[in-house]
C-alpha positions as CSV (number, residue, x, y, z in Angstrom):
1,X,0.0,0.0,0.0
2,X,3.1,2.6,0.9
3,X,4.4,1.5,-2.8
4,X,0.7,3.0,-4.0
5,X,1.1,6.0,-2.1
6,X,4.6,6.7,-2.5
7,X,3.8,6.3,-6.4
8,X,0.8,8.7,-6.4
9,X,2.8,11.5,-4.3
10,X,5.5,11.0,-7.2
11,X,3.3,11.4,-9.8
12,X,1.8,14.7,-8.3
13,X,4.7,16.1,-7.7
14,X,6.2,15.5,-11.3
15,X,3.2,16.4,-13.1
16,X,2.1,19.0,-10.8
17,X,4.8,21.8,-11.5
18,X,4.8,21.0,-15.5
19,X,1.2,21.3,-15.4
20,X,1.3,24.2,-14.0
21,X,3.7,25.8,-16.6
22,X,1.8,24.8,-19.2
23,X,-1.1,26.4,-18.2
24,X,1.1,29.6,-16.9
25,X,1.8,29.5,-20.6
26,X,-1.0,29.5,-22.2
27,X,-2.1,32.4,-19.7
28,X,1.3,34.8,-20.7
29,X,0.9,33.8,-25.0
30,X,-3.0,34.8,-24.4
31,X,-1.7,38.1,-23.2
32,X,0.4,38.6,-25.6
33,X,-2.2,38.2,-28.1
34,X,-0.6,35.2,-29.6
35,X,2.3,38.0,-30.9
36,X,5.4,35.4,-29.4
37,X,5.9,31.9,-30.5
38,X,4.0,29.8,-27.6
39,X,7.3,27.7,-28.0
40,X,8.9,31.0,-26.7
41,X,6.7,31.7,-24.1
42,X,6.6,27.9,-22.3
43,X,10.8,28.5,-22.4
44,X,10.4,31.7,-19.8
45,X,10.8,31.9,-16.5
46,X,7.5,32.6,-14.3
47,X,5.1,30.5,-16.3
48,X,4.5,28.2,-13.1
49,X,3.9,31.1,-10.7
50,X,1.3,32.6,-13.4
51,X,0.0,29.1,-13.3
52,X,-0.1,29.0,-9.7
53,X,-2.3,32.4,-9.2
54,X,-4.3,31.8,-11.9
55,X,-5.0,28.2,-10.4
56,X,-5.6,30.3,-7.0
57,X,-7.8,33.1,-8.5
58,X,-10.0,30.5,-10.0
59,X,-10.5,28.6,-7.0
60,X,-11.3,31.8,-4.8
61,X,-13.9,32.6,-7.7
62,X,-15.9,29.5,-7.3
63,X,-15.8,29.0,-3.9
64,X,-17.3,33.1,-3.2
65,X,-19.8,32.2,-5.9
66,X,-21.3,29.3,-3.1
């Protein structure tokens, strides 16, 4: 069972942080109106903290909304 677990917590913390790049991406190439290569914009530095407070703002949206 600590082999499951062990492999989850892996798995989240792999995925987690690339996930969150990508998405802190797609956020920074929206705002540039598409004017930079999205190749170019996934290679700069702050795309996972983007990710992050978008991922946060989100959250804090729906949960006021209840």
């Amino acid at each position: 069972m600590d082999f499951i677990l062990e492999f989850i917590a892996g798995i989240f913390q792999e995925a987690l942080p690339m996930l969150l790049k990508f998405f802190g991406a797609i956020i920074r190439w929206c705002i540039f109106l598409g004017n930079k290569k999205f190749k170019d914009v996934l290679n700069e530095e702050w795309n996972t903290r983007v990710g992050l407070f978008t991922l946060i703002i989100i959250i804090i949206a729906i949960f006021n909304l209840g």
